[in-house]
C-alpha positions in Angstrom: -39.6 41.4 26.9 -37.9 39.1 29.4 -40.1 39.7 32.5 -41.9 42.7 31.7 -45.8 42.4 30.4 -46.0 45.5 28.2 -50.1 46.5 28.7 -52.1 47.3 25.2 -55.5 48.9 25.7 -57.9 49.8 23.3 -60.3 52.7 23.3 -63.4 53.0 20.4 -64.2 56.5 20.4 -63.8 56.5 24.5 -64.9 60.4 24.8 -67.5 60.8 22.3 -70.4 61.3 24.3 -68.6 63.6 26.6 -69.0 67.3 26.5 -66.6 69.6 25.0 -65.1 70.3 28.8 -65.5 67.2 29.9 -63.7 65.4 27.1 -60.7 67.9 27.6 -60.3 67.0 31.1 -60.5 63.3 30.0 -57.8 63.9 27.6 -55.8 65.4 30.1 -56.0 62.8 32.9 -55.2 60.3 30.3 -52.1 62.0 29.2 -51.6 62.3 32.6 -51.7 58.5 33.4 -50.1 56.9 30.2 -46.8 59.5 31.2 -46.7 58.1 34.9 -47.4 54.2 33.6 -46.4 54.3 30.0 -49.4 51.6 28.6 -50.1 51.2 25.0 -53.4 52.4 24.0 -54.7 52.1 20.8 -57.6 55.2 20.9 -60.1 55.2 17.8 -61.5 58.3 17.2 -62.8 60.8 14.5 -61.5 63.4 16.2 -58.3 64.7 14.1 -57.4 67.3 16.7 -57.7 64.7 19.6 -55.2 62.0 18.1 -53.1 64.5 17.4 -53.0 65.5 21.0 -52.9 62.5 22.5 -51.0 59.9 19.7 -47.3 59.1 18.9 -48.9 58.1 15.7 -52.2 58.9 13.7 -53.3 56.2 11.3 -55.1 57.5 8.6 -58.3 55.2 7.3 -60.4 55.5 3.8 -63.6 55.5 3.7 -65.9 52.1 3.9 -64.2 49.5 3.3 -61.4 51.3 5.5 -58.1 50.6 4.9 -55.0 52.2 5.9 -54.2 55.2 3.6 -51.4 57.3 5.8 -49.5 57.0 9.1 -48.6 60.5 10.2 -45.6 60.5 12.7 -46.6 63.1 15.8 -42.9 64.3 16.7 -43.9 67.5 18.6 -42.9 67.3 22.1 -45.1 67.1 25.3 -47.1 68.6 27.1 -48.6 70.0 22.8 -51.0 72.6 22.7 -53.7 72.2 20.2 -52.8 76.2 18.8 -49.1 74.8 18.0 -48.5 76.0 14.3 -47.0 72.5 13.6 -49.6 70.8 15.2 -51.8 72.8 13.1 -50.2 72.3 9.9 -50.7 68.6 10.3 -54.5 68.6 11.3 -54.9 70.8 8.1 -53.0 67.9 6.1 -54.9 65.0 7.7 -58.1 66.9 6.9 -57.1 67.8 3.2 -56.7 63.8 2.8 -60.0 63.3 4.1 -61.7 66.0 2.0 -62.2 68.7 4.1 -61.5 72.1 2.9 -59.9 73.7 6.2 -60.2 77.4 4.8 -64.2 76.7 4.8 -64.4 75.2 8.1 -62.3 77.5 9.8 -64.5 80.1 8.3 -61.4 81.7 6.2 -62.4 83.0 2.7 
């Protein structure tokens, strides 16, 4: 990279503990941060709404022993909003994979 020391940080399930406001704010200022200083982070979360907010790319695990079953490009553009139809459509499809019926948990009959 002739010169230039690209920074790689890694992130286990940073804003779990967080409330539901809190953790948006922290999603926010991170978003914030990586577009001003452009790091690498690799964030591990169960939080399929969250990568897709924050993530270029969502890696898709199995269950135990995980292994990789699906890496979902994020092309929407920036600043997304978690109501975006698109963005939408792929939660529903990352869920589906995982086995969760989205009609049921978005309380549609």
């Amino acid at each position: 990279m002739h010169g230039e020391e690209r920074q790689v940080e890694a992130r286990h399930e940073s804003f779990g503990a967080l409330d539901a406001l809190t953790r948006l704010r922290m999603r926010a200022e991170l978003l914030r941060i990586l577009s001003r200083e452009r790091h690498t982070v690799l964030l591990v979360t169960h939080d399929v709404e969250e990568a897709l907010h924050l993530a270029d790319r969502v890696l898709v695990l199995s269950a135990r022993p995980a292994r990789l079953q699906r890496v979902v490009p994020v092309e929407l553009p920036r600043p997304r909003s978690t109501t975006d139809p698109a963005l939408l459509a792929l939660k529903a499809s990352i869920l589906c994979e995982l086995g969760v019926d989205t009609a049921e948990t978005e309380g549609r009959p």
